[in-house]
C-alpha positions, 0 to 999 in steps of 0.5 A: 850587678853580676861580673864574669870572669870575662875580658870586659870584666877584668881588663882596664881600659882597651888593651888587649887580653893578656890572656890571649899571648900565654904559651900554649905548655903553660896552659896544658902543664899538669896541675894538682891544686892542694888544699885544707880547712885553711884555704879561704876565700881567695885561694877557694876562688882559684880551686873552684875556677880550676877545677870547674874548668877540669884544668887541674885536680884539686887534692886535700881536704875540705876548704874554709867555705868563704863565699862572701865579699866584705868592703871595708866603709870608713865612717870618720872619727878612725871608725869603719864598718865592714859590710858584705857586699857581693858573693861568688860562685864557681865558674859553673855557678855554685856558691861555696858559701858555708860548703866550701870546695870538695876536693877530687881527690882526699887527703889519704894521709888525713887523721881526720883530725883537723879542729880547724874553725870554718864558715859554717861555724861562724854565728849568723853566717851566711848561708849559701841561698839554696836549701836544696844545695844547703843539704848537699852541702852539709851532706858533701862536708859531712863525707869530706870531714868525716874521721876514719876510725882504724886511724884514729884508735891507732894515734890513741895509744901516742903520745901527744903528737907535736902540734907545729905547723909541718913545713912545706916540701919536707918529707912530714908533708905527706899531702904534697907526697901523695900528689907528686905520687899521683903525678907519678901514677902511684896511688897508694897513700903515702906512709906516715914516718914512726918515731918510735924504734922496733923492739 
């Protein structure tokens, strides 16, 4: 069974398309979408549909690659067994299983340094079921991932740097920066704030 993101798909019973009353400034407000090794699944779903659609820029780095559906059968006795059951694909018809979404725009403010786990590490994961595609893939999350040199001699000479999560809107959050920057017309990266005082 295929299912699109058509009104015959997603409304329940004969209402009429929700979709159809939206104002039209919210349908052409400017949007980036921002997005890192973390975003998966759903929110891959949302940037892949927003940005086959040229509705918004997607900026950040490359996403999880979860292009699977799993269904949870329970089985009595309080066990289950979690199944997959259905893939998807971006409204242009690629499947972001094992790829992930390749953003518009990278991350300039990026180390290159994130060790975050993805699908394409998964044992016995899925593969995105087009071995043409499987090596644009790899190829694409290759260039998305790669680790820029000057920047990683230059945290060498650091100390460990402070591992907690930065924390969304504060002046650490170097991404968001770079797209309220894009939205002004400014492209230079933004730069990273030092600790340490001139001597």
């Amino acid at each position: 069974m295929k299912l699109h993101a058509n009104p015959e798909y997603y409304l329940r019973g004969p209402d009429e398309d929700y979709l159809k009353g939206l104002p039209y400034e919210v349908k052409t407000v400017p949007m980036i979408t921002l997005v890192n090794g973390g975003s998966a699944s759903a929110s891959e779903i949302v940037a892949g549909a927003l940005q086959d659609h040229k509705r918004s820029v997607v900026m950040g780095s490359q996403t999880f690659g979860k292009g699977s559906v799993q269904t949870i059968l329970p089985l009595g006795n309080n066990t289950a067994i979690k199944l997959t059951t259905a893939r998807y694909y971006t409204p242009n018809g690629q499947s972001i299983q094992a790829k992930g979404i390749t953003p518009d725009i990278l991350d300039e403010a990026d180390s290159g340094d994130d060790q975050r786990l993805r699908e394409a590490d998964l044992n016995r994961h899925l593969s995105s079921g087009k071995k043409a595609e499987t090596k644009k893939a790899d190829s694409d999350t290759e260039k998305a991932t790669q680790k820029p040199v000057n920047k990683k001699k230059a945290n060498k000479n650091k100390d460990k740097e402070d591992k907690t999560p930065i924390e969304f809107g504060s002046a650490e959050d170097l991404l968001l920066i770079q797209a309220m920057n894009y939205f002004k017309g400014i492209t230079a990266p933004p730069e990273k704030k030092s600790d340490e005082s001139d001597s």
